[in-house]
C-alpha positions as CSV (number, residue, x, y, z in Angstrom):
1,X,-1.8,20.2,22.8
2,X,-4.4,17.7,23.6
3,X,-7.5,18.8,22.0
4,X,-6.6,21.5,19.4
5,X,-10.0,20.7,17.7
6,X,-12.0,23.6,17.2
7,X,-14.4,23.6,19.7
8,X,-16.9,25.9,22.0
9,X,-17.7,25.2,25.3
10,X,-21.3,25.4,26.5
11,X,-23.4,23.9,29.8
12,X,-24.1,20.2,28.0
13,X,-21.7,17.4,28.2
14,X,-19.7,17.7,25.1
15,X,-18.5,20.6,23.3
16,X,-20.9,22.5,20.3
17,X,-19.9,20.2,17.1
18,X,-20.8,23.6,15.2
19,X,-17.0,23.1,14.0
20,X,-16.3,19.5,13.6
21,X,-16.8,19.6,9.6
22,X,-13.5,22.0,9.3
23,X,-11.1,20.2,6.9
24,X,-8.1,19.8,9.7
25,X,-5.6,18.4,6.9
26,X,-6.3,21.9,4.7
27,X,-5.4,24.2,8.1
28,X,-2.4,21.3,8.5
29,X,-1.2,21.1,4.8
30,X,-1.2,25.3,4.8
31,X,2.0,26.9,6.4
32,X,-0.5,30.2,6.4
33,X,-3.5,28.8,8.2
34,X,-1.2,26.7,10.8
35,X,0.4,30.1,11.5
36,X,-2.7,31.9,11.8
37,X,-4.1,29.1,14.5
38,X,-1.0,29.5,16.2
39,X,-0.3,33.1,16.3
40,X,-4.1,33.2,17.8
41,X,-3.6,30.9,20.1
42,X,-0.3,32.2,21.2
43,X,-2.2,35.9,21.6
44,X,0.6,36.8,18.4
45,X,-2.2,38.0,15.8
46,X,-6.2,37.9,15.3
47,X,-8.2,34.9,16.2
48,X,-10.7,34.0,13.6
49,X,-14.3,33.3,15.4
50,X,-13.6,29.5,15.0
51,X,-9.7,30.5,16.4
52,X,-11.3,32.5,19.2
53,X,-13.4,29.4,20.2
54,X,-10.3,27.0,20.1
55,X,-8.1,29.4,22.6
56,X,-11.4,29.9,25.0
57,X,-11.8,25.7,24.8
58,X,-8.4,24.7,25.0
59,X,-7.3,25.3,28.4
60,X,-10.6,23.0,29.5
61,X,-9.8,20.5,26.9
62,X,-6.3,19.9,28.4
63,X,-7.6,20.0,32.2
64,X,-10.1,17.8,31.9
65,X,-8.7,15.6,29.0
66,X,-11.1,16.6,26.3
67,X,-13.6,14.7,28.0
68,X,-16.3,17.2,26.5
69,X,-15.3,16.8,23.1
70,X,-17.0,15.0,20.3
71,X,-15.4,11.6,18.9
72,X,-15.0,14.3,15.7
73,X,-12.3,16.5,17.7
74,X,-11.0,14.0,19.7
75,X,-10.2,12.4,16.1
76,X,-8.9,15.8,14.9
77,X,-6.7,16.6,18.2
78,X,-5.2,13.7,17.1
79,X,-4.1,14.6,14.3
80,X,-3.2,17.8,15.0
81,X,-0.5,16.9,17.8
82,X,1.1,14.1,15.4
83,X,1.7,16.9,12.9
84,X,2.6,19.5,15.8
85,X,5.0,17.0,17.0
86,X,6.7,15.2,14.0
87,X,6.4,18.1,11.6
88,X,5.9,21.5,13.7
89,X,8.2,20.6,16.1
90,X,8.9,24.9,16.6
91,X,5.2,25.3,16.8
92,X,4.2,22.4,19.5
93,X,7.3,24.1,22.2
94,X,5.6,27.1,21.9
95,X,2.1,26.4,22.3
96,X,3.7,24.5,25.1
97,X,5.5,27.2,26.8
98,X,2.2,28.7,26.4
99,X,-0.3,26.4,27.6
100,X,1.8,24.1,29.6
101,X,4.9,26.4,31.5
102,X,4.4,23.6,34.1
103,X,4.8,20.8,32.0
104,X,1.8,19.4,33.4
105,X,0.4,18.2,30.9
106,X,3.6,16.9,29.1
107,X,3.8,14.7,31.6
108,X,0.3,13.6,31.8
109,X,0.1,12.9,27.9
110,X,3.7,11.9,27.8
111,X,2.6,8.1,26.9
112,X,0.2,9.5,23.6
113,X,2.8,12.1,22.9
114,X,5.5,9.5,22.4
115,X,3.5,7.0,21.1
116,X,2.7,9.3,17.4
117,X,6.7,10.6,17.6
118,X,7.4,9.3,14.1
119,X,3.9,8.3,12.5
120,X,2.9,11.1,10.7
């Protein structure tokens, strides 16, 4: 998904950066913590306040193409869909199915979601 940075959206032009310090490669390297982002965002189990925040933001993020977030989640987005994508595979469909049943964003991101197929 395009921005799954942990973010909270609020009236000024970017996103709060109250989150952009979380260690992204801990949540990524931890089978538990992925699963717990996932399940949240996939309305599968309880949503951490930080996990809360990301499913409330997300849906903007992808709209509007994360044009309110910081250079921080942008960066962490990032690095979240190559691991989604080259490692999580069963985890990126289903947040897809989820947030993306119309494949419209597939489509619009299809040139950045090719381009980190393989670079992990």
């Amino acid at each position: 998904m395009a921005c799954v940075a942990v973010t909270w959206a609020r009236p000024e032009s970017t996103y709060t950066d109250k989150w952009d310090n979380i260690n992204v490669d801990e949540i990524l390297e931890s089978n538990r913590l992925l699963k717990g982002y996932v399940d949240c965002l996939l309305g599968k189990g309880r949503c951490t306040p930080d996990g809360k925040a990301l499913k409330e933001t997300l849906p903007d993020a992808l709209e509007h193409e994360c044009v309110k977030c910081t250079g921080k989640q942008k960066s962490g987005a990032d690095k979240v869909i190559r691991h989604l994508v080259n490692k999580r595979p069963d985890l990126w469909k289903e947040l897809a199915v989820e947030y993306d049943p119309d494949n419209i964003y597939q489509a619009r991101y299809k040139d950045k979601i090719d381009a980190v197929k393989g670079s992990a």
